[in-house]
GUKE-917182 format. One record per residue: residue in three letters; x, y, z of N, C-alpha, C in turn. Coordinates in steps of 0.02 Angstrom, whole numbers, plus 50000, padded with zeros to 5 digits. Layout:
N
ALAXYZXYZXYZ;...
# end
This chain:
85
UNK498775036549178499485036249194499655028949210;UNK500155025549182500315017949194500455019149270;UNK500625011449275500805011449360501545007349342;UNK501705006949415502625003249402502734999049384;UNK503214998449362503584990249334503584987949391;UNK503374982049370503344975749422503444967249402;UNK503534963449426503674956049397503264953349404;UNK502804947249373502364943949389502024940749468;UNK502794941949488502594937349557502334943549626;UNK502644949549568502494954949650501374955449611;UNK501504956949547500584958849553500304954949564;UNK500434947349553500024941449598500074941249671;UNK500644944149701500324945349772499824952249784;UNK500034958249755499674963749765498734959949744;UNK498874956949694498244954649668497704949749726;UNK498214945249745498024941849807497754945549888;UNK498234950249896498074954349962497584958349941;UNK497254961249890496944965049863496254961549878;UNK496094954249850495744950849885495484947949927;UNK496024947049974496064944950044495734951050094;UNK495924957850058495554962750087494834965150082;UNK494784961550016494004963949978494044970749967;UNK494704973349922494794978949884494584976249821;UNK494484980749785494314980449709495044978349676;UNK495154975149628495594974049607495984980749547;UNK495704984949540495584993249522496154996349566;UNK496354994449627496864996749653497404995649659;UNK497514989049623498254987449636498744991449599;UNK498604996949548499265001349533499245005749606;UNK498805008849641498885011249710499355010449741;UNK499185000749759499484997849802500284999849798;UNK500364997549715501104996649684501275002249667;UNK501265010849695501605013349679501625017049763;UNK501295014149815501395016849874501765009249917;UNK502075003849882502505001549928503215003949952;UNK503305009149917504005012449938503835019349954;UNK503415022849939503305028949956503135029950061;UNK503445035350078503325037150156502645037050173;UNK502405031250242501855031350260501595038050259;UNK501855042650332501495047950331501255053050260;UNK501475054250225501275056750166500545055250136;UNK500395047950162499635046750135499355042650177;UNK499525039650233499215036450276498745039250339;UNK498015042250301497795045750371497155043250338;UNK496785041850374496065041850378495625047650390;UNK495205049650366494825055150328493945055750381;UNK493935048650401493345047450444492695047550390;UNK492755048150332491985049850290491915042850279;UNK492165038850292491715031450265491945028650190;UNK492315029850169492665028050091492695022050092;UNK492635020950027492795012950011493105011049951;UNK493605009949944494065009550003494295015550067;UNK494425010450129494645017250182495545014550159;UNK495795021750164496475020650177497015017650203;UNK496505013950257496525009150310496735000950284;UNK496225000050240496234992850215496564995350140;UNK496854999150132497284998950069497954999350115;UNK497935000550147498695000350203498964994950228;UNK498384990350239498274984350284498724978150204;UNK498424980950144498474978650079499394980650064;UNK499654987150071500204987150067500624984450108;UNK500584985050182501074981450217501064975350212;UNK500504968950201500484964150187500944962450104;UNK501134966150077501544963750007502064967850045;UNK502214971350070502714974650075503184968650125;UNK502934965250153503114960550230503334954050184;UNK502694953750121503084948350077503504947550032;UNK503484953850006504164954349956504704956849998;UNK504744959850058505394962050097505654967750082;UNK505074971850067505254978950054505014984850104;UNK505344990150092504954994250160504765001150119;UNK504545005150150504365012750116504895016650123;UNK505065022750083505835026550091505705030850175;UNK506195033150183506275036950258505835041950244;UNK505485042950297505175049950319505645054250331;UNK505115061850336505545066150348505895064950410;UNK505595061150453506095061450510506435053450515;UNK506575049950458507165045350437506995039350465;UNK506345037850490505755032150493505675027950442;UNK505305030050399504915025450377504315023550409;UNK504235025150469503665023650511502935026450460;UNK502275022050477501855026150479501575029550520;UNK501245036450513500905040750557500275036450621;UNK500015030150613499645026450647500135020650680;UNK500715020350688500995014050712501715012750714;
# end
């Protein structure tokens, strides 16, 4: 399944934070299709030890999300918050 349209300058940052995290670079359609989607919906940690943890792919979205100036759509309860913060 493709991942989103995006402009050069947003997958060179996803590409960059991706590194900065020591994610695989394998994730950046992830990244780029959960910068607008509601934290809670996928932001929970599982505790089994994954690698990636959900954690540092989170750490990976809000960092592009903080740089391009975008936020995730409202939660059900009209947040946007994530479930950790």
């Amino acid at each position: 399944m493709p991942g989103p349209t995006m402009d050069a300058a947003a997958a060179a940052c996803i590409r960059a934070r991706l590194a900065a995290e020591r994610v695989d670079a394998s994730y950046a359609v992830f990244v780029a299709r959960h910068l607008t989607v509601p934290d809670a919906g996928w932001r929970w940690c599982c505790g089994s030890h994954c690698d990636p943890c959900v954690q540092a792919l989170g750490r990976v979205v809000d960092a592009v999300r903080q740089t391009l100036g975008i936020g995730p759509a409202a939660d059900a309860d009209g947040t946007g918050a994530s479930a950790d913060g």
